[in-house]
VEXDREN-2710 file (C-alpha; in Angstrom, 1 decimal):
% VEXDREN-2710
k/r/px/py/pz
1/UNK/-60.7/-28.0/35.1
2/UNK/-58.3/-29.1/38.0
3/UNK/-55.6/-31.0/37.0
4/UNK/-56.2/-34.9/38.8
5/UNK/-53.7/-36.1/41.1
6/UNK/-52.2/-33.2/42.5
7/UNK/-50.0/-34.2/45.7
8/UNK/-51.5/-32.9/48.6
9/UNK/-48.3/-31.4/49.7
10/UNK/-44.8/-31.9/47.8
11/UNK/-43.4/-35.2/49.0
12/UNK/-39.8/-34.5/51.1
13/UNK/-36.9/-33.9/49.4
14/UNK/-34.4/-36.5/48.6
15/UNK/-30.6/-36.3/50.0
16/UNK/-28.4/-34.6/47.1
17/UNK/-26.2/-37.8/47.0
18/UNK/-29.3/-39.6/46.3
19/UNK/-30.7/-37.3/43.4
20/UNK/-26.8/-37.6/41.7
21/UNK/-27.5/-41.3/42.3
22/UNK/-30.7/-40.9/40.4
23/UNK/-29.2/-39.0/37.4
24/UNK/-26.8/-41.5/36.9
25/UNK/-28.9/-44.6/36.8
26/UNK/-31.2/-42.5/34.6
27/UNK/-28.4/-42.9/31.3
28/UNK/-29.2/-39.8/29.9
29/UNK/-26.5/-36.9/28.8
30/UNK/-26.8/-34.2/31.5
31/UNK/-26.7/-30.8/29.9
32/UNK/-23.4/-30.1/30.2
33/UNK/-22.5/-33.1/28.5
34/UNK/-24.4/-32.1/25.4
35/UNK/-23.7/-28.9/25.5
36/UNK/-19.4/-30.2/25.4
37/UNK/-20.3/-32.5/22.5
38/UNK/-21.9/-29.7/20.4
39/UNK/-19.3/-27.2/20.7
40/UNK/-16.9/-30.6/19.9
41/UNK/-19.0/-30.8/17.1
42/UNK/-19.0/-27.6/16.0
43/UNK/-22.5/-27.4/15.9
44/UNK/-25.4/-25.2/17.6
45/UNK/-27.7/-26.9/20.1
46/UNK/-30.9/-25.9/19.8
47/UNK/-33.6/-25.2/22.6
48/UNK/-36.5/-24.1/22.6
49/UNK/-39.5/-21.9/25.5
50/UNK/-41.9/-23.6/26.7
51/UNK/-44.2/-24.2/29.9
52/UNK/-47.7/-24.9/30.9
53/UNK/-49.3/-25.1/34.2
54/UNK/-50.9/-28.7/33.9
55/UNK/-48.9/-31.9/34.6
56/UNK/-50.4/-33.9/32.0
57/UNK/-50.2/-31.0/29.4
58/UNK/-46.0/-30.2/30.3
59/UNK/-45.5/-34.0/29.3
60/UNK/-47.4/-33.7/26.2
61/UNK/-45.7/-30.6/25.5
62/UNK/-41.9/-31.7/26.0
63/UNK/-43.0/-35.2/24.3
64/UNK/-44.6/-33.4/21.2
65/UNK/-41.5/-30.6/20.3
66/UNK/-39.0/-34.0/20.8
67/UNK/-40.5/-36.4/18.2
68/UNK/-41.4/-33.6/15.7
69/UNK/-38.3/-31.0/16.0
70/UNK/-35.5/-33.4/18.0
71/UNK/-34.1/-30.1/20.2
72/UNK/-31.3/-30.5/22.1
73/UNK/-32.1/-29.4/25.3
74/UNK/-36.0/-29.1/26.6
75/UNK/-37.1/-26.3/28.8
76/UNK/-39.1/-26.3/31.7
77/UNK/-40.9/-22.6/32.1
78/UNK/-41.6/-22.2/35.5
79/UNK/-44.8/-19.8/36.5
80/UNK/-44.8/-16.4/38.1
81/UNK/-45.7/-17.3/41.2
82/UNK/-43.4/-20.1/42.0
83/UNK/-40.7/-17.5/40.9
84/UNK/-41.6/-15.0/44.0
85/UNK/-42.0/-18.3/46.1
86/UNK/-46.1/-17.5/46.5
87/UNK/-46.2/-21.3/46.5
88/UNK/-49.9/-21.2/48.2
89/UNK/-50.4/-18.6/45.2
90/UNK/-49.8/-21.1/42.4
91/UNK/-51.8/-24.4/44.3
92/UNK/-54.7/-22.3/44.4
93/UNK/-54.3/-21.9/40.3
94/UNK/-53.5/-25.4/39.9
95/UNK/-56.6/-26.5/41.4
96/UNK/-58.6/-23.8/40.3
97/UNK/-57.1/-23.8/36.4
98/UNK/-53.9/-24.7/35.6
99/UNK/-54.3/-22.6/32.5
100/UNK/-54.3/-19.1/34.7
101/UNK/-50.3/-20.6/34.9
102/UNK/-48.1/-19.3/32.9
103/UNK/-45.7/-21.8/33.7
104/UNK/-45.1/-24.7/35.5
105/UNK/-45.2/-24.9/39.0
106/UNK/-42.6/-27.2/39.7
107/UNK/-42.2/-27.0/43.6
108/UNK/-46.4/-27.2/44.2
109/UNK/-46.0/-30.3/41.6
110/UNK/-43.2/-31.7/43.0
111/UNK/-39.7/-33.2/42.5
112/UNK/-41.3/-37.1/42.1
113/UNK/-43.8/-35.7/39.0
114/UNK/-40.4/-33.3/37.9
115/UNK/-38.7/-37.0/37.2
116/UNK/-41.8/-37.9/35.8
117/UNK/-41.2/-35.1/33.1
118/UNK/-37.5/-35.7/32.8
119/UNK/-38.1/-39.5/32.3
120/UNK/-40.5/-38.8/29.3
121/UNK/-37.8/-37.1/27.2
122/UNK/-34.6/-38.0/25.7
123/UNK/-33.4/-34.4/25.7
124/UNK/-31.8/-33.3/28.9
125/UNK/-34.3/-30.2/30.4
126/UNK/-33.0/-26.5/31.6
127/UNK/-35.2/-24.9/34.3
128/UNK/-36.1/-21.6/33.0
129/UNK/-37.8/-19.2/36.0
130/UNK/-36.9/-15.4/36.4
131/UNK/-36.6/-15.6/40.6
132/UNK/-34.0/-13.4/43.1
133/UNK/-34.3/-16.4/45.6
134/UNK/-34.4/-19.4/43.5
135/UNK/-33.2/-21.8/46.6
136/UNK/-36.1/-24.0/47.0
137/UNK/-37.2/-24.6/42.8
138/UNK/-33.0/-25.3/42.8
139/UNK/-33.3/-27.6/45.7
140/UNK/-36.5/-29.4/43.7
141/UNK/-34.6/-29.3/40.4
142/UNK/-31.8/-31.0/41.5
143/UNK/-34.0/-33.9/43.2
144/UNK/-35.8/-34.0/39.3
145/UNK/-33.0/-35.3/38.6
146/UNK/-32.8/-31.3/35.6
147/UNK/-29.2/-30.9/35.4
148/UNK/-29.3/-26.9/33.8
149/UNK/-30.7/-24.2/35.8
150/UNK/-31.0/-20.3/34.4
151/UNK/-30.7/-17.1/36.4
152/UNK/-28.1/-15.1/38.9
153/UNK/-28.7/-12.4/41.6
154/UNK/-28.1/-9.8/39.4
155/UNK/-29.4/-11.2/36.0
156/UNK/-33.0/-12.6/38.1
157/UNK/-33.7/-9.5/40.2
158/UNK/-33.1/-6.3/38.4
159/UNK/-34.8/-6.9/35.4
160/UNK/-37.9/-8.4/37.3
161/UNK/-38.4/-7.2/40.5
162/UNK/-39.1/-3.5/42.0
163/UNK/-37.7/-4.1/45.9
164/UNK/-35.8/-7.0/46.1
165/UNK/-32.6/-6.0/47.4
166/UNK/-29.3/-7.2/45.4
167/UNK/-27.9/-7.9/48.8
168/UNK/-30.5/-10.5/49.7
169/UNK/-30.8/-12.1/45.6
170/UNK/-27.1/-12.2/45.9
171/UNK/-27.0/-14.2/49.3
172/UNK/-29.5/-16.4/47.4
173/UNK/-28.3/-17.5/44.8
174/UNK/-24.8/-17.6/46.5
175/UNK/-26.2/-20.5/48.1
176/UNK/-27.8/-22.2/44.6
177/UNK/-24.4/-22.2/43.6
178/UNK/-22.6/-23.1/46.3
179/UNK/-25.3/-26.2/46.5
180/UNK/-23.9/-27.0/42.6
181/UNK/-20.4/-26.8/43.9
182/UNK/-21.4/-30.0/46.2
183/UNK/-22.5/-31.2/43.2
184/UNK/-19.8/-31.1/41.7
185/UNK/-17.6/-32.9/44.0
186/UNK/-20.2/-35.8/44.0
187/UNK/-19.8/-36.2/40.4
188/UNK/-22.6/-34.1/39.1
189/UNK/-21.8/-31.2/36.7
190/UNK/-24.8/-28.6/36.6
191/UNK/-24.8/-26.1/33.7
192/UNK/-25.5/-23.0/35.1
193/UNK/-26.9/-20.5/32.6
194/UNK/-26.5/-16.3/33.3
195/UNK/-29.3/-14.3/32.0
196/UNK/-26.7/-12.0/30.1
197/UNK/-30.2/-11.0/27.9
198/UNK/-31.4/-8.8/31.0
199/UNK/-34.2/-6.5/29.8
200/UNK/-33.8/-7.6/26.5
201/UNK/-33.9/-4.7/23.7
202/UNK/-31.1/-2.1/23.2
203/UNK/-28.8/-3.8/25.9
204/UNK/-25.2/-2.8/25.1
205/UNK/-23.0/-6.0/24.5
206/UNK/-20.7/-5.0/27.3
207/UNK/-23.4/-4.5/30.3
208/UNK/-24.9/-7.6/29.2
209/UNK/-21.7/-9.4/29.0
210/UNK/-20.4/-7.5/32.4
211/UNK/-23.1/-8.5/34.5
212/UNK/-22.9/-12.2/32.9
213/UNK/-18.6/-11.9/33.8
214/UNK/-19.6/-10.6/37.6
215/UNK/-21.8/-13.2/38.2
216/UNK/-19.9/-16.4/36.4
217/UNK/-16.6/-15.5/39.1
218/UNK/-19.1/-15.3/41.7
219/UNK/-20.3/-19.3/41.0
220/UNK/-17.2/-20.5/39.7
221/UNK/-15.7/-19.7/43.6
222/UNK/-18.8/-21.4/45.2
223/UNK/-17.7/-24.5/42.7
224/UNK/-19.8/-24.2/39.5
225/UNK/-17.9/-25.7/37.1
226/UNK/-20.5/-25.4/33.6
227/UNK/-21.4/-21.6/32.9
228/UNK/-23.5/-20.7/30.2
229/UNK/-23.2/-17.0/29.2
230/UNK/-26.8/-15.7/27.4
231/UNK/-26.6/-13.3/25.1
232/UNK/-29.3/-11.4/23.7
233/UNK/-29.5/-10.5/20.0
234/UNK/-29.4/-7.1/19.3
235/UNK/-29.8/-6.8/15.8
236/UNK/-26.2/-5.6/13.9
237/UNK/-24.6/-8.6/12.7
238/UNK/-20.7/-7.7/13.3
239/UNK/-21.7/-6.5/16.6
240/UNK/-23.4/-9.8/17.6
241/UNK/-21.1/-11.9/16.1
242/UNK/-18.5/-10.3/18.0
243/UNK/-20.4/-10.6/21.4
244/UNK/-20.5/-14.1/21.2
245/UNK/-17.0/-14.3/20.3
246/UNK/-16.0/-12.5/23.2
247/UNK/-17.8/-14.7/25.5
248/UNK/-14.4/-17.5/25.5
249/UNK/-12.2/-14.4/25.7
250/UNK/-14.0/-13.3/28.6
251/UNK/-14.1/-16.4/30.0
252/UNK/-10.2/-17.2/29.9
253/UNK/-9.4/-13.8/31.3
254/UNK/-11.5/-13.9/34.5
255/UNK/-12.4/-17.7/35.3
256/UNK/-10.8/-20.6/36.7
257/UNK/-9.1/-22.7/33.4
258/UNK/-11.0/-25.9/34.7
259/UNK/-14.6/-24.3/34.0
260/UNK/-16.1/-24.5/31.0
261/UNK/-18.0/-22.0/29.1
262/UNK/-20.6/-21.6/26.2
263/UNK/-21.5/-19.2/24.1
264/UNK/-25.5/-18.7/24.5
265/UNK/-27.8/-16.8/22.3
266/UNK/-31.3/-15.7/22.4
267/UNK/-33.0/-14.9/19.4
268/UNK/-34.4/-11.4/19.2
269/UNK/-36.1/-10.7/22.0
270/UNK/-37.8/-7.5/20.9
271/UNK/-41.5/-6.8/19.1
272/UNK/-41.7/-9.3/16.6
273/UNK/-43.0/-8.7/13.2
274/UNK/-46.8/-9.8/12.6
275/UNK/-46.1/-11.0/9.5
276/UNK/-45.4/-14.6/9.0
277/UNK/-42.6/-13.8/6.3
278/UNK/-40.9/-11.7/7.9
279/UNK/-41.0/-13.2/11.4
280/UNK/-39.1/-16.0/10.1
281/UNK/-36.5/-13.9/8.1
282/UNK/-35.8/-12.4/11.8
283/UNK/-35.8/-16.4/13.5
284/UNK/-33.0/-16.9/10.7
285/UNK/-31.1/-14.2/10.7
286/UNK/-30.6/-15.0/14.8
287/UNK/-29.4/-18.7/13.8
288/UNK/-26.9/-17.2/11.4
289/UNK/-25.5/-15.2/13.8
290/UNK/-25.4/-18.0/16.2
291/UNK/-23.4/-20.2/13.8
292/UNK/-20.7/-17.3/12.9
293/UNK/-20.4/-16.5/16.3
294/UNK/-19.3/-19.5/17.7
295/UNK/-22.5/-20.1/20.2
296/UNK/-23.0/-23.4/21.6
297/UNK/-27.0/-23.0/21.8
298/UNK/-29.4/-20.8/20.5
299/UNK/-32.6/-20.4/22.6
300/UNK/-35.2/-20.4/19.4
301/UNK/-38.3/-17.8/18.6
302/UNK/-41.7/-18.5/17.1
303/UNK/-43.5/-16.9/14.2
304/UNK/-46.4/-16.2/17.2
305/UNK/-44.1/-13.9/18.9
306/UNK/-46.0/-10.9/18.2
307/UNK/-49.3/-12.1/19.0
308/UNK/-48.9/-14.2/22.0
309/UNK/-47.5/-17.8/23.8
310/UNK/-46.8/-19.9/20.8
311/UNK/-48.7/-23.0/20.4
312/UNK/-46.8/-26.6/19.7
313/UNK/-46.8/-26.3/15.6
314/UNK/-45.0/-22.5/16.0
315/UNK/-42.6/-24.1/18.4
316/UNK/-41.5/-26.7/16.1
317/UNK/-41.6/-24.8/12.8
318/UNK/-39.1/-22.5/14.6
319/UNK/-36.9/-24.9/15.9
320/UNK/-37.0/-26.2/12.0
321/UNK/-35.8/-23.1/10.7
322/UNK/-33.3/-22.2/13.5
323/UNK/-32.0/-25.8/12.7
324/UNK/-30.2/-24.5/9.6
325/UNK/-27.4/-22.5/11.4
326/UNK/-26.3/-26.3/11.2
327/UNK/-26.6/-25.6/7.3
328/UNK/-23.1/-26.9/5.4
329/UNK/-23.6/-23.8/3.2
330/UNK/-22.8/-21.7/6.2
331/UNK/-19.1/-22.5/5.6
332/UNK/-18.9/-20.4/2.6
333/UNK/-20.1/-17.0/3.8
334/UNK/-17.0/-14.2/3.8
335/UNK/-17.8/-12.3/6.8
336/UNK/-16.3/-8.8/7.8
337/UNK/-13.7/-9.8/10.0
338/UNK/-12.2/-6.8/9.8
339/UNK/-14.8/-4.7/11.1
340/UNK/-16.0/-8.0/13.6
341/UNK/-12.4/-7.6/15.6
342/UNK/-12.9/-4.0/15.9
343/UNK/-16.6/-4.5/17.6
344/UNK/-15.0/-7.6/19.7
345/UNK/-11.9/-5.6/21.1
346/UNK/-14.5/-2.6/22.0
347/UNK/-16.9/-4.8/24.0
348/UNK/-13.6/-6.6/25.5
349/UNK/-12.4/-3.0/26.7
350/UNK/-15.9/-2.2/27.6
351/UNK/-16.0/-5.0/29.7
352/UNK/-12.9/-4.8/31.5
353/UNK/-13.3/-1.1/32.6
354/UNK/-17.0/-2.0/34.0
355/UNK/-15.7/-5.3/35.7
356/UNK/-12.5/-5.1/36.9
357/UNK/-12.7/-2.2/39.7
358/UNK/-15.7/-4.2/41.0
359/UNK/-13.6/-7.3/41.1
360/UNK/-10.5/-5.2/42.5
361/UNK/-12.7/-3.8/45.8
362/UNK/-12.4/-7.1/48.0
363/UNK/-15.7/-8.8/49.0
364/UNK/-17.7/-9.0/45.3
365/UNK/-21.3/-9.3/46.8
366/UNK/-20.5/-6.4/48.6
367/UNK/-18.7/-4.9/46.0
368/UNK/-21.4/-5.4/43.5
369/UNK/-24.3/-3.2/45.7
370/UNK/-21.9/-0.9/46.1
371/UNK/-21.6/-0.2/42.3
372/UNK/-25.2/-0.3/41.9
373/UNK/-25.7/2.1/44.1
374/UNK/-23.0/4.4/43.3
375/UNK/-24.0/3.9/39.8
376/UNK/-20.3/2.4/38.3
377/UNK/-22.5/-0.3/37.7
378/UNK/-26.1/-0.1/36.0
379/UNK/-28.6/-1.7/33.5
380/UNK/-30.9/0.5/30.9
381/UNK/-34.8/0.4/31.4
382/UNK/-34.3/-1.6/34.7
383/UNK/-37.5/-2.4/37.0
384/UNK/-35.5/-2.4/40.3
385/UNK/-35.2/0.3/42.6
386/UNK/-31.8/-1.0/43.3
387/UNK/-30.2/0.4/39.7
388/UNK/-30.5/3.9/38.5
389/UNK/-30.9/3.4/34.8
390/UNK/-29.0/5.9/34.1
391/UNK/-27.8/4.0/31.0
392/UNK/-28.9/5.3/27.6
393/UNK/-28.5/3.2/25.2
394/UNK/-29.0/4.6/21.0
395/UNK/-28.8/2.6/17.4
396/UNK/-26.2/4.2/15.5
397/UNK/-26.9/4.6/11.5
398/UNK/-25.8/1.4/11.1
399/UNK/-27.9/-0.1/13.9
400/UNK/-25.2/-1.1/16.5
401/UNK/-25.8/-0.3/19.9
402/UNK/-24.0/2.1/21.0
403/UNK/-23.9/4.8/24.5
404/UNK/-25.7/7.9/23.9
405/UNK/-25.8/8.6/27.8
406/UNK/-23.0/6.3/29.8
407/UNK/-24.5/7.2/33.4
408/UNK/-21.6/6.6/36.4
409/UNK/-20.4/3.7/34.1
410/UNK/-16.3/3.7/34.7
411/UNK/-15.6/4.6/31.0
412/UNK/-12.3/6.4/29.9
413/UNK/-12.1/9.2/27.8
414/UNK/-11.2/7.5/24.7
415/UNK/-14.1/4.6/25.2
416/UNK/-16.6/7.5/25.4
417/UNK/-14.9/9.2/22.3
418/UNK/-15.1/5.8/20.3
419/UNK/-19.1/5.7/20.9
420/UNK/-19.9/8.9/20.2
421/UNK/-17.6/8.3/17.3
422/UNK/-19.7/5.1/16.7
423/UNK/-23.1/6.9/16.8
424/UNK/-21.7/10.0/14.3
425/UNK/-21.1/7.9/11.5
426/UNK/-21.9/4.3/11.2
427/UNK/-20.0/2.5/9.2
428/UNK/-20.7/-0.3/7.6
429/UNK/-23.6/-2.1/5.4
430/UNK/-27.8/-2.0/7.0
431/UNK/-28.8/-4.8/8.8
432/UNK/-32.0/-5.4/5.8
433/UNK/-29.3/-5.3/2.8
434/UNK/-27.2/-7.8/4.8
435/UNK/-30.3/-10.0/5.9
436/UNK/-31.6/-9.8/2.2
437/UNK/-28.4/-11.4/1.0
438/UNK/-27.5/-13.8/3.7
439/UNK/-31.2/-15.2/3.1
440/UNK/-31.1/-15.6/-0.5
441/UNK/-28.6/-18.1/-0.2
442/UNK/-30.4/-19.8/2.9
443/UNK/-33.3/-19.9/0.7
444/UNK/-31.9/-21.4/-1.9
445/UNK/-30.3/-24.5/0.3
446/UNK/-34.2/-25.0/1.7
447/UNK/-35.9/-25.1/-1.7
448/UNK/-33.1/-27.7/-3.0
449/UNK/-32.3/-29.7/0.3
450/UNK/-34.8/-29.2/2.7
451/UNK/-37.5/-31.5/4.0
452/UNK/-40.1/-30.6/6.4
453/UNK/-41.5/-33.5/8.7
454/UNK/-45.1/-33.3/9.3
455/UNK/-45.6/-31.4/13.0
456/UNK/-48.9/-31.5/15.1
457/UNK/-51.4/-29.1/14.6
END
């Protein structure tokens, strides 16, 4: 089934003082601007995954998850092949069966239907993609009138691609950013969101935070002036609470004071438990961490995770439940703070001893392919060529992340001593006994308070 009223070919792109004209006659919040009023607020915005191939079927999609689960920001999923720019690739699906998409293909669609989507939805969208040369979907996003877009050179080529240079992703998305520093100066704030979650599972805080730090001073001097720094969930509470703190620490110590920067977390992005029960303990657990941590948004999980896309119901029923890290009752938990300092001023050394040689060397671009290849940089489990994985990342007893095998990585002797310190003993309560009694008291506010509108099926 083809999917009617596909352009021919996509119409030619309006001027960029034209799309910032657009957005502004539009009247709604850009992404930044809810993104400032929730960490105002003191409050977690809430976004959700989601993209389908079909035209009709996005605008049903982004419609549905607004009226039934109010998110604060929509995403727009965009396809494999529009990522690696096989534009001719995706038409051919789109005519054939937009279903064989997994994602939308927003360059063959266009930027006149992308307004189309943007127009149907209070909610401001985020383009979500996964691409080392991301120029032409950022060009097409702009005119659409989406003011967040998702990725770096670093953050959208290693974990994705086997051959893609970093020198060419680099030059790239130099230019997406540069292209959002013009926005800028026309009035037009775009957030710009780094893929600190990488490949996903048994990431290190630091690298993720690292490569996030390398790539936020690389926009901010090409103008970007809204950075989003993704974190992914590992799994030990202090630890992750602590990452996220260490976000606005980062972000004072290396970027321009007129930038702004948010806390971002991803909800565990690792195999998912089948079971319904327990898949929602694990969507819960990553909005309490969210809410002690200080994030501005948390990117939501499904109960589906573990079996496959999620349909519309799982997508709302988890943006339901990741609602309550707004919960009032969240005020009274006593956290560790102790033991949460500790973990932050690690990953803040960790950091600064990956980062700042790299940032010391002169031309960054050039200085970042340098470390890559020399290895002073590197990412664990990494599909590129262009890193050596030499990175061995292990769960201690208590289940923070911790080096077992630190490759090249610029480490000092007493940073080394304090993980293998870290994985010998372990201090500190299991991540179940702390999730069992952070829950009860979650539970509790559900089965008194809560109230669950009724969502499609």
């Amino acid at each position: 089934m083809t999917d009617p009223g596909i352009p021919p070919e996509p119409a030619e792109l309006p001027s960029p003082a034209e799309s910032v004209a657009y957005v502004k006659e539009l009247g709604k919040p850009t992404a930044a601007e809810v993104l400032r009023a929730a960490r105002t607020d003191g409050r977690v915005a809430l976004q959700p995954r989601c993209g389908v191939g079909s035209h009709a079927q996005m605008t049903t999609l982004l419609q549905d998850l607004e009226r039934h689960a109010r998110p604060d920001i929509l995403t727009l999923t965009i396809d494999s092949h529009t990522r690696l720019k096989r534009f001719d690739n995706a038409r051919a699906a789109l005519l054939r069966n937009p279903a064989d998409l997994n994602g939308y293909p927003l360059v063959t669609h266009g930027w006149q239907r992308g307004r189309q989507l943007n127009e149907s939805v209070a909610a401001p969208l985020e383009v979500r993609h996964g691409s080392p040369d991301a120029r032409l979907l950022f060009e097409t996003t702009v005119a659409s009138g989406i003011t967040s877009f998702e990725g770096g050179g670093i953050s959208y080529n290693l974990p994705y691609s086997k051959a893609v240079p970093l020198s060419e992703s680099l030059a790239a998305w130099r230019d997406v950013d540069a292209f959002c520093g013009d926005l800028a100066g026309r009035g037009l704030v775009v957030d710009r969101e780094l893929f600190g979650t990488l490949t996903a599972v048994l990431v290190p805080p630091s690298i993720s935070l690292a490569i996030s730090v390398l790539e936020a001073v690389a926009a901010t001097r090409e103008g970007v002036r809204c950075v989003s720094v993704a974190y992914p969930q590992g799994g030990h509470f202090e630890q992750d609470v602590a990452a996220l703190r260490a976000i606005h620490s980062l972000g004072a110590r290396y970027l321009p004071a007129d930038v702004e920067v948010h806390a971002v977390l991803h909800e565990f992005m690792g195999v998912f438990p089948r079971e319904r029960s327990h898949a929602d303990d694990l969507i819960l657990y990553g909005a309490l961490v969210a809410r002690l941590g200080g994030a501005t948004k948390l990117i939501t999980k499904t109960y589906l995770e573990a079996y496959g896309i999620p349909d519309t119901r799982a997508n709302v029923d988890g943006l339901l439940l990741a609602s309550r890290a707004n919960s009032p009752l969240l005020d009274f938990i006593a956290l560790d703070e102790e033991r949460i300092e500790r973990e932050r001023e690690l990953i803040l050394r960790e950091v600064a001893e990956i980062v700042e040689p790299v940032l010391a060397a002169g031309d960054l671009y050039k200085s970042i392919a340098t470390a890559f290849e020399e290895g002073r940089l590197d990412i664990p489990f990494s599909a590129s060529r262009y890193a050596r994985s030499e990175v061995i990342p292990r769960r201690a007893p208590d289940g923070a992340i911790r080096y077992f095998a630190s490759g090249s990585l610029p480490f000092s002797a007493g940073t080394l001593r304090l993980n293998e310190q870290g994985l010998a003993s372990g201090d500190g309560a299991r991540i179940g006994d702390m999730v069992k009694g952070l829950t009860s008291d979650i539970n509790y506010f559900l089965n008194v308070f809560g109230e669950t509108p009724a969502v499609p099926s």
